[in-house]
C-alpha positions in Angstrom: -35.1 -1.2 6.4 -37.9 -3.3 5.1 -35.2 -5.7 3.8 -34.0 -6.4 7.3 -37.5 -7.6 8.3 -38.4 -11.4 7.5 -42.3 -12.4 7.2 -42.9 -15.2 9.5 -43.4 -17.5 6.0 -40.0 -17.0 5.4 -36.8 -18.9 7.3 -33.8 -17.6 7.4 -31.6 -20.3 6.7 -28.0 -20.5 8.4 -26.3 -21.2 4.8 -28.2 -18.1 3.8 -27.3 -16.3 6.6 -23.4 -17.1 5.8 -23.6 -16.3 2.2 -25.2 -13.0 2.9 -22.1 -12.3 5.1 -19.5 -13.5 2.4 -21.1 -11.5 0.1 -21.1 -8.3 2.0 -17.7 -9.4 3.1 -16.5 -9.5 -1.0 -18.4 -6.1 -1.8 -16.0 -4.6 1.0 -13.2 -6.2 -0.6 -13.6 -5.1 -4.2 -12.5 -1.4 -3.5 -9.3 0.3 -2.1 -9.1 -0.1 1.8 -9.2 3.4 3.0 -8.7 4.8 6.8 -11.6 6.7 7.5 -12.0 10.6 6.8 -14.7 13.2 7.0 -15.7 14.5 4.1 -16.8 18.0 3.5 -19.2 19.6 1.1 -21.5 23.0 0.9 -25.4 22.6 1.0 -26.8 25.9 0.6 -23.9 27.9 1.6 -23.8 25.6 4.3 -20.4 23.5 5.6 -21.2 19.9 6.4 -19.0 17.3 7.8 -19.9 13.5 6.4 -17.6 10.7 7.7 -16.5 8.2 5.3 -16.1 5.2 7.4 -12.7 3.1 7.3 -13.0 0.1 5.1 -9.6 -1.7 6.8 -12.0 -2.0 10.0 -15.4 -2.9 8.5 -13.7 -5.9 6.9 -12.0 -7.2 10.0 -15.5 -6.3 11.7 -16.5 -8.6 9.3 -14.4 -11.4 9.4 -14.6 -11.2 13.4 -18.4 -12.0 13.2 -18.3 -14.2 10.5 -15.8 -16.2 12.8 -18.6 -15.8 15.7 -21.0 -16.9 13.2 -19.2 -19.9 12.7 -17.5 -20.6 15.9 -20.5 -23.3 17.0 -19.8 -25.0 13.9 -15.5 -25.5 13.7 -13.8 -29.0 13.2 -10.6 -29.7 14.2 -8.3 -28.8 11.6 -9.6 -24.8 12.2 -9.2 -25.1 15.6 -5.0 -24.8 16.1 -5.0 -22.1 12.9 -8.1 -20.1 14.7 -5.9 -19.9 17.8 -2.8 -19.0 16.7 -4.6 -16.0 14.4 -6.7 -15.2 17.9 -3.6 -14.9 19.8 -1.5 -13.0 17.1 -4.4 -10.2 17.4 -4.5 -10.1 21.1 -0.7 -9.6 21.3 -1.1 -7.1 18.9 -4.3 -5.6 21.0 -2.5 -5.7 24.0 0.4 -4.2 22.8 -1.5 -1.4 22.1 -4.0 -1.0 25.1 -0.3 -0.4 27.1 0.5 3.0 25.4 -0.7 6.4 27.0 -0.8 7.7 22.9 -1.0 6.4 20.1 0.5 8.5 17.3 -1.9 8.1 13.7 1.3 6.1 12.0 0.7 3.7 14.9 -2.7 3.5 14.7 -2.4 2.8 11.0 0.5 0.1 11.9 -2.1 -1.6 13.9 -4.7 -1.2 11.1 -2.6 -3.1 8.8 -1.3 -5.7 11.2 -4.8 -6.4 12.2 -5.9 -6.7 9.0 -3.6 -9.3 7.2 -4.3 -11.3 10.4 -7.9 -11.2 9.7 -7.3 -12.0 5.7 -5.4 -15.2 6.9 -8.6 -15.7 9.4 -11.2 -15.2 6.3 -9.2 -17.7 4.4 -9.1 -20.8 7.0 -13.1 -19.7 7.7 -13.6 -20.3 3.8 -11.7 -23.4 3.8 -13.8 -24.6 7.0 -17.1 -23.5 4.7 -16.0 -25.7 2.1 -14.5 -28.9 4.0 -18.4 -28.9 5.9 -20.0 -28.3 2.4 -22.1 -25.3 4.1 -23.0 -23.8 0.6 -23.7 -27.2 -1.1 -26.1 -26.0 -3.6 -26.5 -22.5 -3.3 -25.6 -19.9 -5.8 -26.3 -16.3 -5.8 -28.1 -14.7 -8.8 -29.4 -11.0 -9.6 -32.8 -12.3 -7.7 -31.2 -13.2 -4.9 -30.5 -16.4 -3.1 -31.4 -19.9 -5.1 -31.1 -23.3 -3.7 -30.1 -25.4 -6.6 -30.2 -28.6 -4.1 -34.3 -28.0 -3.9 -36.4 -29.7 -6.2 -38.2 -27.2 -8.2 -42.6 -27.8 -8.6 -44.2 -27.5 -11.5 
């Protein structure tokens, strides 16, 4: 919690701000995706119930609000691949809003159709990131973030 907190000495840049997001973005991507399940276990001969959440979803979460992060900042050549990917998912979306029931193998259809979308997203958002240099400079180390383009003092 105290890590969410910044002292008023500190600025959160918006670089910093993005390469927080790609990085929690890439520690999502370096396991399976799995759908979401509860998980059961016995604490002193009692049952508990712990939900695991569904990784497919947190990384399009993800990607969705690293696209809002971004949205103030796109240049032309995103714009027509940002729509077409916007309207492929509401198709999709609304496709699904006009069933009554959704049986689980359609649920996971959508999943999955939802998610390459957003993987095509994450990859025009990166290329974006690097045709307006937004990381220039920065690197992330074991300590954290480090501004390479800063001049260091003695």
């Amino acid at each position: 919690m105290a890590e969410t907190f910044i002292q008023k000495k500190q600025k959160l840049e918006f670089k910093d701000l993005v390469l927080q997001h790609l990085k929690k973005i890439l520690e999502i991507t370096t396991s399976e995706f799995k759908g979401g399940y509860y998980k059961e276990s016995v604490i002193n001969n009692i049952l508990t119930k712990e939900y695991i959440p569904d990784t497919r979803k947190q990384y399009i979460q993800s990607i969705e609000s690293l696209s809002d992060i971004l949205l103030p900042h796109f240049d032309q050549k995103i714009k027509e691949p940002y729509k077409t990917i916007s309207e492929k998912i509401k198709k999709l979306t609304e496709g699904m809003k006009k069933k009554k029931k959704l049986t689980d193998l359609e649920i996971r259809d959508y999943t999955l159709d939802k998610l390459e979308f957003c993987r095509e997203l994450f990859r025009e958002l990166n290329l974006l990131l690097k045709r307006k240099d937004y990381l220039k400079g920065s690197i992330y180390d074991e300590t954290g973030l480090v501004d390479t383009d800063e001049e260091t003092q003695p």
